[in-house]
C-alpha positions as a LaTeX table, in Angstrom:
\begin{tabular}{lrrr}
\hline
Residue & $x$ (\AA) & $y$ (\AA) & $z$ (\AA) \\
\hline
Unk1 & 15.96 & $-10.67$ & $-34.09$ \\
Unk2 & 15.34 & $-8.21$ & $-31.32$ \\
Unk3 & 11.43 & $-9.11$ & $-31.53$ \\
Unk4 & 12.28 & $-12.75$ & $-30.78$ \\
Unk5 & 14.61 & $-11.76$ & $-28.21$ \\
Unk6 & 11.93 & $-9.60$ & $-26.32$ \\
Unk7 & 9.22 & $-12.36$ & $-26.79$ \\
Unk8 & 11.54 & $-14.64$ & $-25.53$ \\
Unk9 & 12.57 & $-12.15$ & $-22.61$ \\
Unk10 & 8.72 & $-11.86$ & $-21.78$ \\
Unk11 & 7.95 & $-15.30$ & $-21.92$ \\
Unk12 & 11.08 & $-16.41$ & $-19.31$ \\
Unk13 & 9.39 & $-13.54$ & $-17.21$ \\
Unk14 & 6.09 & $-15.06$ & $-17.26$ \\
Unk15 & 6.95 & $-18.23$ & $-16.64$ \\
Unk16 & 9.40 & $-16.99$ & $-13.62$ \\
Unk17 & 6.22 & $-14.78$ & $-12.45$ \\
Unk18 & 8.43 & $-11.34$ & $-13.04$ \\
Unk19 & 6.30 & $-8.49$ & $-14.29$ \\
Unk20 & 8.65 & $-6.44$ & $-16.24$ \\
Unk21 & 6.81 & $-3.33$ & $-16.58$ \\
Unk22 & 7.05 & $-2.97$ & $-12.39$ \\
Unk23 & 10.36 & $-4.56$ & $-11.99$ \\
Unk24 & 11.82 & $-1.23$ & $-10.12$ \\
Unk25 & 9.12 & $-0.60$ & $-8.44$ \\
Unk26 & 9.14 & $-3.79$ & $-6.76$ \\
Unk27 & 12.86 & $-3.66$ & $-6.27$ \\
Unk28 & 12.44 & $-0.74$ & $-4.34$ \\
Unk29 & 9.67 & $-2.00$ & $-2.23$ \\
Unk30 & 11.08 & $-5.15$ & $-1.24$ \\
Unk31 & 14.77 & $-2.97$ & $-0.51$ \\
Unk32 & 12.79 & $-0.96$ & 1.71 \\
Unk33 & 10.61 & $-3.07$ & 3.51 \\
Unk34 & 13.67 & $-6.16$ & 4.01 \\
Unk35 & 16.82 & $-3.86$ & 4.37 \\
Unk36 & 17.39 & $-3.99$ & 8.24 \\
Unk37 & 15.63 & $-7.74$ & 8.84 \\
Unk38 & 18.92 & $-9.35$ & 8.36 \\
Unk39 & 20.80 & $-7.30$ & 11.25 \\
Unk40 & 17.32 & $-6.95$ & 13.65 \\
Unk41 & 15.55 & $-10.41$ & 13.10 \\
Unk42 & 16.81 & $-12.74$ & 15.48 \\
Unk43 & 15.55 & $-15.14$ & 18.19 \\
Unk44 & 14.60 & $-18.11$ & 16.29 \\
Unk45 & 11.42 & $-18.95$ & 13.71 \\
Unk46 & 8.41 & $-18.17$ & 16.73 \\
Unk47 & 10.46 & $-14.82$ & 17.75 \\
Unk48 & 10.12 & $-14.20$ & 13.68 \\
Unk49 & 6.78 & $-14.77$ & 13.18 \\
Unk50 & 6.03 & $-11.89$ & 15.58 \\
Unk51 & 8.29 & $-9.65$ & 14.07 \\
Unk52 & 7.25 & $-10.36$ & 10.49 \\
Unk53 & 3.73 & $-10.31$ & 11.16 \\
Unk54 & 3.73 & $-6.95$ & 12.67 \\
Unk55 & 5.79 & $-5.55$ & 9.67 \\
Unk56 & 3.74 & $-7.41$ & 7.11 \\
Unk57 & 0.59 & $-8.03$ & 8.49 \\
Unk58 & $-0.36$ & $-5.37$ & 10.30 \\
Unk59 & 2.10 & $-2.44$ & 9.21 \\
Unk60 & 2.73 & $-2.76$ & 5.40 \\
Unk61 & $-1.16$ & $-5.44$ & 5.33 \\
Unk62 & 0.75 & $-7.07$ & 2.40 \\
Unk63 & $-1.38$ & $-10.39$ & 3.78 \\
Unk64 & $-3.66$ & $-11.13$ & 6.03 \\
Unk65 & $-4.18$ & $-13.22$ & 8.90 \\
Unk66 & $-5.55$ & $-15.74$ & 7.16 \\
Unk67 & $-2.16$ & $-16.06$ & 5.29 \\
Unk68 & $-0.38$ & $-16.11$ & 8.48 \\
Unk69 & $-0.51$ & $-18.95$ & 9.61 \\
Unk70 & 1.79 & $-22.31$ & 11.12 \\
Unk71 & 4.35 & $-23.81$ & 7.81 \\
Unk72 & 7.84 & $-23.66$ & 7.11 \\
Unk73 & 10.13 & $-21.36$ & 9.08 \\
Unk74 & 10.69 & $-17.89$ & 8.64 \\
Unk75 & 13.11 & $-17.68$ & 5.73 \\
Unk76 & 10.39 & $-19.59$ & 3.40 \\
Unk77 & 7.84 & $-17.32$ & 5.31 \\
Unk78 & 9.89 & $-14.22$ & 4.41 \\
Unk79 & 10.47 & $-15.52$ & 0.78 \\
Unk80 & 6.87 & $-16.60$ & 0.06 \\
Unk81 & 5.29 & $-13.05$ & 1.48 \\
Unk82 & 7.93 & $-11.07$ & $-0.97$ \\
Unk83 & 6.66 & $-13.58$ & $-3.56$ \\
Unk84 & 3.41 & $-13.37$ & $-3.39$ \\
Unk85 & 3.92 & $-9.46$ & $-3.14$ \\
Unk86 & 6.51 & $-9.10$ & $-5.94$ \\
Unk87 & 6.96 & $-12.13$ & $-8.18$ \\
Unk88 & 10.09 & $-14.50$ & $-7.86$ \\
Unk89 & 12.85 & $-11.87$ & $-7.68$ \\
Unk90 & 11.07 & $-10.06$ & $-4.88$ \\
Unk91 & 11.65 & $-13.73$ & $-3.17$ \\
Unk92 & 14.99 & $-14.10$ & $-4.04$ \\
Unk93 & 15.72 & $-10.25$ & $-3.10$ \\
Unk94 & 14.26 & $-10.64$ & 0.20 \\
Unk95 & 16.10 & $-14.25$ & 0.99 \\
Unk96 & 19.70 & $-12.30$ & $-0.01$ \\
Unk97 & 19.24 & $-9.28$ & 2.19 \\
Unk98 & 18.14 & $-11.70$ & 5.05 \\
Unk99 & 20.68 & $-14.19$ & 5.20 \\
Unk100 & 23.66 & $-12.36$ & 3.64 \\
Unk101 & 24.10 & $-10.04$ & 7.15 \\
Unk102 & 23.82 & $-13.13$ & 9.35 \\
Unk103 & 26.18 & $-15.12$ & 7.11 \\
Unk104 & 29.13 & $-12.16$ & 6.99 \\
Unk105 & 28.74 & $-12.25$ & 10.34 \\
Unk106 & 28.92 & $-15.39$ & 11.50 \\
Unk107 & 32.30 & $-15.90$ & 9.18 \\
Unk108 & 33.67 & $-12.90$ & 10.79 \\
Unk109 & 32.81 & $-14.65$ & 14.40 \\
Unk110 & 34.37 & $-17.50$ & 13.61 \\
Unk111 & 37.58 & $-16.00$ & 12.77 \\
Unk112 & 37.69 & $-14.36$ & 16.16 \\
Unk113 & 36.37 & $-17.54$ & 18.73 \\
Unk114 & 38.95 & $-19.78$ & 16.48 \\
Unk115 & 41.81 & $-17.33$ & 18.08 \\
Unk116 & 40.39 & $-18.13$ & 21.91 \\
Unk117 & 40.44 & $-20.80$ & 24.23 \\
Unk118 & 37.66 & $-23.50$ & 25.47 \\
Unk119 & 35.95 & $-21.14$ & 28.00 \\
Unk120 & 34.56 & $-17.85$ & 27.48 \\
Unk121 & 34.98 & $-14.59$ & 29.35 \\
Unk122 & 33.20 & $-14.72$ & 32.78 \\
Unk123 & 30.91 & $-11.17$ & 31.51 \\
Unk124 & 30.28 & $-13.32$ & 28.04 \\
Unk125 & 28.34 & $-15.89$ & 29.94 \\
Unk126 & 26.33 & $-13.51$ & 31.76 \\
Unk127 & 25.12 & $-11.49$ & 28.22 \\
Unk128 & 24.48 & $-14.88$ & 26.66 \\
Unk129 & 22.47 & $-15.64$ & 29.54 \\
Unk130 & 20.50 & $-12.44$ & 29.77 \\
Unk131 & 19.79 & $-13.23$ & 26.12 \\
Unk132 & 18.45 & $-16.43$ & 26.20 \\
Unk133 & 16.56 & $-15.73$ & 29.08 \\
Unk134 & 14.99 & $-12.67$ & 27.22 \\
Unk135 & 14.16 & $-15.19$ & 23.89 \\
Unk136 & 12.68 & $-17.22$ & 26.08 \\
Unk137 & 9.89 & $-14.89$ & 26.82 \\
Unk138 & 9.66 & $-13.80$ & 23.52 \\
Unk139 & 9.08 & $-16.96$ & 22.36 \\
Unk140 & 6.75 & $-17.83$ & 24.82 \\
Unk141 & 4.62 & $-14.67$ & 23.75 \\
Unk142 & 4.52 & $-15.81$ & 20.23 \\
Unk143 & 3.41 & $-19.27$ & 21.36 \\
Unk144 & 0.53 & $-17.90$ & 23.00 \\
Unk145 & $-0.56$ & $-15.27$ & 19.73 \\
Unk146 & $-0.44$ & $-17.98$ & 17.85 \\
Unk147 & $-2.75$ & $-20.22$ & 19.89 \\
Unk148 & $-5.05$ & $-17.42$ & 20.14 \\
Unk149 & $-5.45$ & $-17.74$ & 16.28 \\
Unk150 & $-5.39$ & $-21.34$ & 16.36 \\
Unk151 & $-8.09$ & $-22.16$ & 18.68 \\
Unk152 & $-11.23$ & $-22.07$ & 17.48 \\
Unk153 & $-12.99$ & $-25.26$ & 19.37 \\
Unk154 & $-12.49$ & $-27.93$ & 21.67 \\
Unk155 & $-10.81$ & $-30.04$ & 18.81 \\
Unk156 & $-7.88$ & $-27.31$ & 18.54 \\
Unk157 & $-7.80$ & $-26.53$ & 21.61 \\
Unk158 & $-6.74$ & $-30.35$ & 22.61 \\
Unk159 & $-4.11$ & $-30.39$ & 19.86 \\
Unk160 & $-2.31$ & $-27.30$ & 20.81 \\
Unk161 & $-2.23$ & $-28.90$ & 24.06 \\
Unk162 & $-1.43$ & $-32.38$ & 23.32 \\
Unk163 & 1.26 & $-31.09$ & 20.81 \\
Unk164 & 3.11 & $-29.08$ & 23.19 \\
Unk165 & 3.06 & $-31.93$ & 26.08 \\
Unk166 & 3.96 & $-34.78$ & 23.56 \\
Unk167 & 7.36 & $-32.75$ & 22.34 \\
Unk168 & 7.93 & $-32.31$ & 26.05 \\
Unk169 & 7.74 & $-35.74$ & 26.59 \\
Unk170 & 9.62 & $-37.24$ & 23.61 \\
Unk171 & 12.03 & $-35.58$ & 21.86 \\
Unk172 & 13.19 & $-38.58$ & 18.61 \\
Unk173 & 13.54 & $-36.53$ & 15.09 \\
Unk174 & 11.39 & $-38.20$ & 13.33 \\
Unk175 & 8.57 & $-38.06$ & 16.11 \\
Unk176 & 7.72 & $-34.45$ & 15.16 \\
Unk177 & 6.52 & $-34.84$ & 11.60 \\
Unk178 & 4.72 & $-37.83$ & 12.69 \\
Unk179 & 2.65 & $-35.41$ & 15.49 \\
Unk180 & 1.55 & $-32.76$ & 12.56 \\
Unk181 & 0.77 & $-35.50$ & 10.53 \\
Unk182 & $-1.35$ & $-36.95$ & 13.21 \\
Unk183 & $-3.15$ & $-33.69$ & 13.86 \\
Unk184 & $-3.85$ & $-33.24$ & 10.66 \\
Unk185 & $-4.99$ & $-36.67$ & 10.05 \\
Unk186 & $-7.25$ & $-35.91$ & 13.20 \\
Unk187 & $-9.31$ & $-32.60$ & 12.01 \\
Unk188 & $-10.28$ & $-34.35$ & 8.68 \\
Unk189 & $-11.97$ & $-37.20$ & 10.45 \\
Unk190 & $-13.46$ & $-34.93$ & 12.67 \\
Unk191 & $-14.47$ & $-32.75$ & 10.17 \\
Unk192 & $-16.21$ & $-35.09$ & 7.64 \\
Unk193 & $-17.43$ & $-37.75$ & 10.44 \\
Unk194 & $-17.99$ & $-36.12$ & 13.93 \\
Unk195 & $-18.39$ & $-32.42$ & 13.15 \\
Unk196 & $-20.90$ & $-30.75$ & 10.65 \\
Unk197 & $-18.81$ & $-32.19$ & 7.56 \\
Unk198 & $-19.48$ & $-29.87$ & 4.02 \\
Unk199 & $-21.56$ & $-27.52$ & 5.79 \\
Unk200 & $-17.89$ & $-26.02$ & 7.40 \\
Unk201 & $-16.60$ & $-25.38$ & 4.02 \\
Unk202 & $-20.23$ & $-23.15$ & 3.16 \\
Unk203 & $-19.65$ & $-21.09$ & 6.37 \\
Unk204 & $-18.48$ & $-17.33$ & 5.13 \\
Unk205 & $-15.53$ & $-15.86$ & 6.80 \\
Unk206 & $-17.66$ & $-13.93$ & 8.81 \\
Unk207 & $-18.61$ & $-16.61$ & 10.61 \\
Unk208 & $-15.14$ & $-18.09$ & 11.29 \\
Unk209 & $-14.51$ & $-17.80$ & 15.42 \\
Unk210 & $-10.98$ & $-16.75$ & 14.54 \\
Unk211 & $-12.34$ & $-14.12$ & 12.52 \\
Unk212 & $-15.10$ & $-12.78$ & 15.09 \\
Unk213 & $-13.53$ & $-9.24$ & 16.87 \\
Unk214 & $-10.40$ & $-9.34$ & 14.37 \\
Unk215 & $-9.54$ & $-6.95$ & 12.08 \\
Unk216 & $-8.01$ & $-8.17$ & 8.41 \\
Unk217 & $-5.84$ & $-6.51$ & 6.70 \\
Unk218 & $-6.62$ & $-7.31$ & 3.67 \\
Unk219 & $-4.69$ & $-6.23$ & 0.47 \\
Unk220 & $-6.65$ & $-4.40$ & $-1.93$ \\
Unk221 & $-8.73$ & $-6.13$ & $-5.41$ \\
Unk222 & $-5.53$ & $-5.89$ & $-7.59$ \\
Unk223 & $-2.89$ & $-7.51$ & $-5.65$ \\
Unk224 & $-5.30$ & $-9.83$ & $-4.57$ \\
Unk225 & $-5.46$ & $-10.66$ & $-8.32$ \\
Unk226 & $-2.06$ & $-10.54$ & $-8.89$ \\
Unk227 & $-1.48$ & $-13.03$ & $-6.19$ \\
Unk228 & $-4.16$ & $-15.54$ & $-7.28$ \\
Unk229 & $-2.82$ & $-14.84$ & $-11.20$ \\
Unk230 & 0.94 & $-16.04$ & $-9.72$ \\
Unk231 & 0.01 & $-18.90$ & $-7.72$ \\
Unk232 & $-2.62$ & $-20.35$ & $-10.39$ \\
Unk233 & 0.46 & $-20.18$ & $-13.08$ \\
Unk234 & 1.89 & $-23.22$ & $-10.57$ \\
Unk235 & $-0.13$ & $-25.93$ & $-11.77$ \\
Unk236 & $-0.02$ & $-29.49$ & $-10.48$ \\
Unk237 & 2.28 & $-30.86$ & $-13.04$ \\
Unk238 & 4.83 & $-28.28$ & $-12.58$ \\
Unk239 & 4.69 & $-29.15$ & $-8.88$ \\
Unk240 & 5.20 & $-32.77$ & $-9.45$ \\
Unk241 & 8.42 & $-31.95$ & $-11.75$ \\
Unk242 & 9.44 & $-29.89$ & $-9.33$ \\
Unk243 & 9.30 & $-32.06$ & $-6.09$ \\
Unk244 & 10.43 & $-34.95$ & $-8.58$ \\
Unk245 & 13.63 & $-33.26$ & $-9.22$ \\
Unk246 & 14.12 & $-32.58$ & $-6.00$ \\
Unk247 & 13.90 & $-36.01$ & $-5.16$ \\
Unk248 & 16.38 & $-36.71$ & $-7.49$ \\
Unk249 & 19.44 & $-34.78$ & $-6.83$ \\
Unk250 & 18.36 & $-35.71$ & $-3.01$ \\
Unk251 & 18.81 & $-39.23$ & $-3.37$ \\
Unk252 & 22.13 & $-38.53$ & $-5.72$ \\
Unk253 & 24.01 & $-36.45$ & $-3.34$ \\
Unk254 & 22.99 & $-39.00$ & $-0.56$ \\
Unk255 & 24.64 & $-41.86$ & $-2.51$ \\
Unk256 & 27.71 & $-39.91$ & $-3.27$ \\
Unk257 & 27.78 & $-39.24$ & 0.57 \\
Unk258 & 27.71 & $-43.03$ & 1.50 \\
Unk259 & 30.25 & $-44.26$ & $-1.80$ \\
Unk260 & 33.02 & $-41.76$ & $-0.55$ \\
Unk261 & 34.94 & $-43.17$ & 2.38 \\
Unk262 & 36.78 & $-39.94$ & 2.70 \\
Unk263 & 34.66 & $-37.51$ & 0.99 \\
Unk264 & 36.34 & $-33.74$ & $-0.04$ \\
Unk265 & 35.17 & $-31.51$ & 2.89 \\
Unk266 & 33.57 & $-29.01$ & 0.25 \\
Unk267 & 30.72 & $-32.07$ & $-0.98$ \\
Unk268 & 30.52 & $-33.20$ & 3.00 \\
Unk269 & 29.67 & $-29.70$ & 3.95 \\
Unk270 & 27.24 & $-29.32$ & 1.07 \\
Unk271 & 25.68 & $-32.92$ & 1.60 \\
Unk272 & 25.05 & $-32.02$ & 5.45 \\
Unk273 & 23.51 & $-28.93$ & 4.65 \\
Unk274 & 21.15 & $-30.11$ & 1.86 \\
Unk275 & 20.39 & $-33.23$ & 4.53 \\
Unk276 & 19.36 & $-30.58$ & 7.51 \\
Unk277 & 17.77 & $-28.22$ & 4.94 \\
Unk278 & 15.55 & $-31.27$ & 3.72 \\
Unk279 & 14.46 & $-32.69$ & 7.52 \\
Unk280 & 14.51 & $-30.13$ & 9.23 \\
Unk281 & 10.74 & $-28.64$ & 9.07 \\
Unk282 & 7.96 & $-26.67$ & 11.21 \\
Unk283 & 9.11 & $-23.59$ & 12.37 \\
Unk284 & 7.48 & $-20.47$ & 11.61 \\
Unk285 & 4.30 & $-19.24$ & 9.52 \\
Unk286 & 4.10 & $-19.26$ & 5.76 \\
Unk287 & 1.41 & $-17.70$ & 3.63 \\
Unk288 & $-0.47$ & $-20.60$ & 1.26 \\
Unk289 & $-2.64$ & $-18.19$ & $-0.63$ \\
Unk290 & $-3.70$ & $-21.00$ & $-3.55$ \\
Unk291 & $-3.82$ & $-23.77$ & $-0.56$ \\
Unk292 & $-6.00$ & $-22.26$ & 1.63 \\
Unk293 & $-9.12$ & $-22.23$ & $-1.50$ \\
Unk294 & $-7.64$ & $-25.76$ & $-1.92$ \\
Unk295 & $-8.14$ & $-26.91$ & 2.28 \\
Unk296 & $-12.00$ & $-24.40$ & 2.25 \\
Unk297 & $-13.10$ & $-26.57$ & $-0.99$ \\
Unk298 & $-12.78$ & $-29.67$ & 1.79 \\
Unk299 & $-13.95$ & $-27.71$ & 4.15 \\
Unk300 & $-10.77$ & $-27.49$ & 6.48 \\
Unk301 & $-9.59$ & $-24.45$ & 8.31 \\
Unk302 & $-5.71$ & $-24.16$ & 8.28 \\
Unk303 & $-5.69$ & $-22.84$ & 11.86 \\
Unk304 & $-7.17$ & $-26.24$ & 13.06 \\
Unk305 & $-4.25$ & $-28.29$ & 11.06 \\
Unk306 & $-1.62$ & $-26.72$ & 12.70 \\
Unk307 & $-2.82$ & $-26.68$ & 15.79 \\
Unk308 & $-0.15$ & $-29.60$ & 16.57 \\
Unk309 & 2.59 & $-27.10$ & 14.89 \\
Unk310 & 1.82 & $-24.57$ & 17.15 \\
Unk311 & 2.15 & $-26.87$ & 20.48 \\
Unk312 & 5.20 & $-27.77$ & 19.42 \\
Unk313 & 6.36 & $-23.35$ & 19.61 \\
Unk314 & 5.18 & $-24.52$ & 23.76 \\
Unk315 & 7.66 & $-27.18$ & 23.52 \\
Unk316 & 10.11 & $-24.83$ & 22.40 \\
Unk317 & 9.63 & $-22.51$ & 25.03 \\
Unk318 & 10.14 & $-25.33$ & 27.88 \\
Unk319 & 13.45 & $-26.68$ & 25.75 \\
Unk320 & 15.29 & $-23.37$ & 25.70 \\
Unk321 & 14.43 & $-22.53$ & 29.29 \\
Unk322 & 16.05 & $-26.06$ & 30.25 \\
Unk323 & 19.41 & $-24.89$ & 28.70 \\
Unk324 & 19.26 & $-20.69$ & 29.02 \\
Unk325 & 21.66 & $-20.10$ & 31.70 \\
Unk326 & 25.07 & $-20.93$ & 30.86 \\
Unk327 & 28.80 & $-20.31$ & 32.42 \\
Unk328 & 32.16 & $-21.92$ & 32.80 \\
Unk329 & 30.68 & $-24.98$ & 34.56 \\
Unk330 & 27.61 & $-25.45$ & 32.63 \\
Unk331 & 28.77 & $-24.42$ & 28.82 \\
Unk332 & 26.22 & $-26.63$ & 27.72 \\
Unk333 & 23.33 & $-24.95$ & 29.36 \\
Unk334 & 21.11 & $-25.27$ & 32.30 \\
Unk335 & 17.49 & $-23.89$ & 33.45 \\
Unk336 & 16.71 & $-20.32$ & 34.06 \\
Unk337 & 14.77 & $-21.14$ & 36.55 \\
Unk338 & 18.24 & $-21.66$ & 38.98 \\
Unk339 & 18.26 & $-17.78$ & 39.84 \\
Unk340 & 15.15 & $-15.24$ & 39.87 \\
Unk341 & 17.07 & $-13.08$ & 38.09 \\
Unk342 & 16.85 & $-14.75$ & 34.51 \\
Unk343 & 13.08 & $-15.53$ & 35.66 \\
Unk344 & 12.55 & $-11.69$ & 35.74 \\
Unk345 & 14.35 & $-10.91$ & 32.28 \\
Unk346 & 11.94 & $-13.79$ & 30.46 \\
Unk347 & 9.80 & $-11.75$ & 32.13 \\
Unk348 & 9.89 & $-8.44$ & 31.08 \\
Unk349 & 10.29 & $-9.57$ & 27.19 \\
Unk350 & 7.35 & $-11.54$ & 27.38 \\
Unk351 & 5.22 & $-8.51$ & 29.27 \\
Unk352 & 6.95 & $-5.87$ & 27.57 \\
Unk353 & 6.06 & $-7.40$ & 23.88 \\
Unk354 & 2.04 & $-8.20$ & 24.83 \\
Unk355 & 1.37 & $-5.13$ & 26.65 \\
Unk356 & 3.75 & $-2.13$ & 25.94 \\
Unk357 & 4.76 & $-3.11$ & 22.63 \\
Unk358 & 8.48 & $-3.47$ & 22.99 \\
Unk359 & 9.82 & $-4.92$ & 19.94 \\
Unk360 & 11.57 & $-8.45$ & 19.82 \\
Unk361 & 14.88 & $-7.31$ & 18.71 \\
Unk362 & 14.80 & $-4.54$ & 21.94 \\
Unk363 & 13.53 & $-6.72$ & 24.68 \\
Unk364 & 16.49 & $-9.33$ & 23.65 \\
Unk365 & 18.96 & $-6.83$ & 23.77 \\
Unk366 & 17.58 & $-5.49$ & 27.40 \\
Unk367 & 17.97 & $-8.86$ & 28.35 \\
Unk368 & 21.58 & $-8.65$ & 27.23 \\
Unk369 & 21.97 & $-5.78$ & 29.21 \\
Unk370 & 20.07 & $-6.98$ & 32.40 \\
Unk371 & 22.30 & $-10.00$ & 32.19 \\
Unk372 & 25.38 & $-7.58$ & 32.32 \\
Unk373 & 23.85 & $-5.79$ & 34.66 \\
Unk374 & 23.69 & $-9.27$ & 36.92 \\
Unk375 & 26.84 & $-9.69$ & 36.33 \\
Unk376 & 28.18 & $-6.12$ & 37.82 \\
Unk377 & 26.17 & $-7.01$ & 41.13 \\
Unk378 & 26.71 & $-10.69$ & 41.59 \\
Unk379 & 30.19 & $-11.65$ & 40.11 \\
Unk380 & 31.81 & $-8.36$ & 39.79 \\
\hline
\end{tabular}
């Protein structure tokens, strides 16, 4: 009895990608390379990428830049580099200790702004202010590093650009998907009927321009093999069951939304939620170890498919200046740009990240103290 309870034990683990014979060993590493990323990560998916990619990529070299690249946003990045690292409960491990500080949080928040009034305290404005205005130029940093990885010819070059100016210019929710879509749909033609076609895909590494004066950190033969071993156990038809049940309980819990005139608040929370968690899309970076074989076999680099992704991170940047400053009068935000004060904080994060290496969560909190500080002179 206890032999078929072990080989079933085993073969649940296999299937679930757990290797039980490292199982605290990767508990500890995740613990100690997640623990404080729930209570120092914040700023929004580009302001993550930068911070996870210097912990990951170039600290820890758990991937490389070749797995950091444009995808979902940063909780799927965070959960897909634990994964690929330590197996499914790495994933899982990592997701809890991020979210589970911001959540407590944010419920103990709302128990203190539900005891106050419409407006704010007049110093509250100002820190809020000095914060945005700091993200800002955060984000803008990470806009720019990851333009430097996308470009690699005139082709990506145009789509960053085109990307960032089209979001500026329209803003409709569906119009988004439709302009990564596009640039995607763009690289292949040029690809196979303008550019050199196969002969990209037979080009080494080496010869990659975004590879040219970079340094990889690449993980070593045996987590490379462990990596490859996890993703390959994801085969096609588990995908298809998997995005097929999905579907499913997608279009179910819609249904149940529109057939309830007054729906209990506890399924129209959860419906809303699993609506925004299924369209909302495109944030930050996400490793694709197994796609990235799949898009060289068809000789596509990823950095030239998300070139549109990463114009839209410039038409961030221009949307959160537009509504950084706020106060009494303008609760719902208005541009930075109205005093050189907030110009100067966007300023320092952006210089103090990409040339003194001032960390994202700092140079948001010296913006929340500049702002303060703006406040003493000015209002005070």
């Amino acid at each position: 009895m206890m032999d078929l309870y072990s080989s079933a034990l085993r073969r649940g683990a296999d299937l679930m990608h757990i290797d039980l014979s490292k199982i605290w060993d990767r508990t500890v590493d995740t613990v100690a390379a997640n623990w404080h990323l729930g209570f120092t990560a914040f700023g929004g998916p580009p302001v993550h990428f930068q911070i996870l990619h210097k912990k990951f990529v170039e600290k820890y070299k758990w991937i490389d830049e070749q797995l950091a690249l444009p995808g979902p946003a940063s909780t799927k990045m965070l959960f897909c580099i634990n994964y690929l690292r330590g197996g499914l409960l790495a994933g899982f491990g990592a997701f809890l200790l991020w979210c589970l500080p911001g959540a407590i949080g944010m419920y103990g928040l709302s128990l203190g702004v539900s005891r106050i009034g419409d407006t704010l305290p007049p110093p509250v404005y100002a820190l809020l202010s000095g914060l945005n205005a700091a993200t800002v130029g955060i984000i803008a940093l990470a806009a720019v590093q990851l333009a430097q990885k996308a470009v690699t010819d005139k082709v990506t070059r145009a789509l960053v650009f085109l990307g960032g100016v089209a979001g500026i210019l329209y803003t409709a929710l569906w119009f988004f998907p439709v302009l990564m879509a596009g640039a995607g749909v763009v690289t292949i033609v040029w690809d196979f009927r303008v550019g050199d076609g196969p002969e990209l895909g037979q080009r080494s590494r080496e010869e990659m321009p975004e590879d040219r004066g970079a340094t990889h950190a690449e993980p070593d033969l045996d987590e490379r093999s462990i990596h490859l071993r996890r993703m390959n156990l994801l085969t096609w038809k588990t995908g298809l069951c998997v995005i097929g049940a999905f579907l499913l309980s997608f279009i179910t819990i819609m249904v149940i939304r529109g057939l309830l005139k007054t729906p209990p608040r506890g399924v129209s929370l959860f419906a809303n939620l699993y609506l925004a968690g299924t369209i909302i899309f495109g944030g930050g970076p996400v490793p694709k170890d197994g796609s990235r074989h799949a898009i060289s076999s068809l000789a596509l680099r990823s950095s030239r498919i998300n070139a549109g992704a990463v114009g839209l991170v410039f038409t961030a940047v221009y949307k959160l200046w537009q509504i950084g400053y706020v106060d009494v009068d303008n609760q719902g935000g208005s541009p930075l740009g109205r005093d050189p004060w907030w110009v100067t904080i966007t300023a320092t994060s952006f210089v103090g990240g990409a040339w003194f290496g001032l960390s994202a969560p700092f140079a948001i909190l010296l913006g929340g103290v500049m702002g303060m500080l703006w406040y003493g002179v000015v209002k005070a």
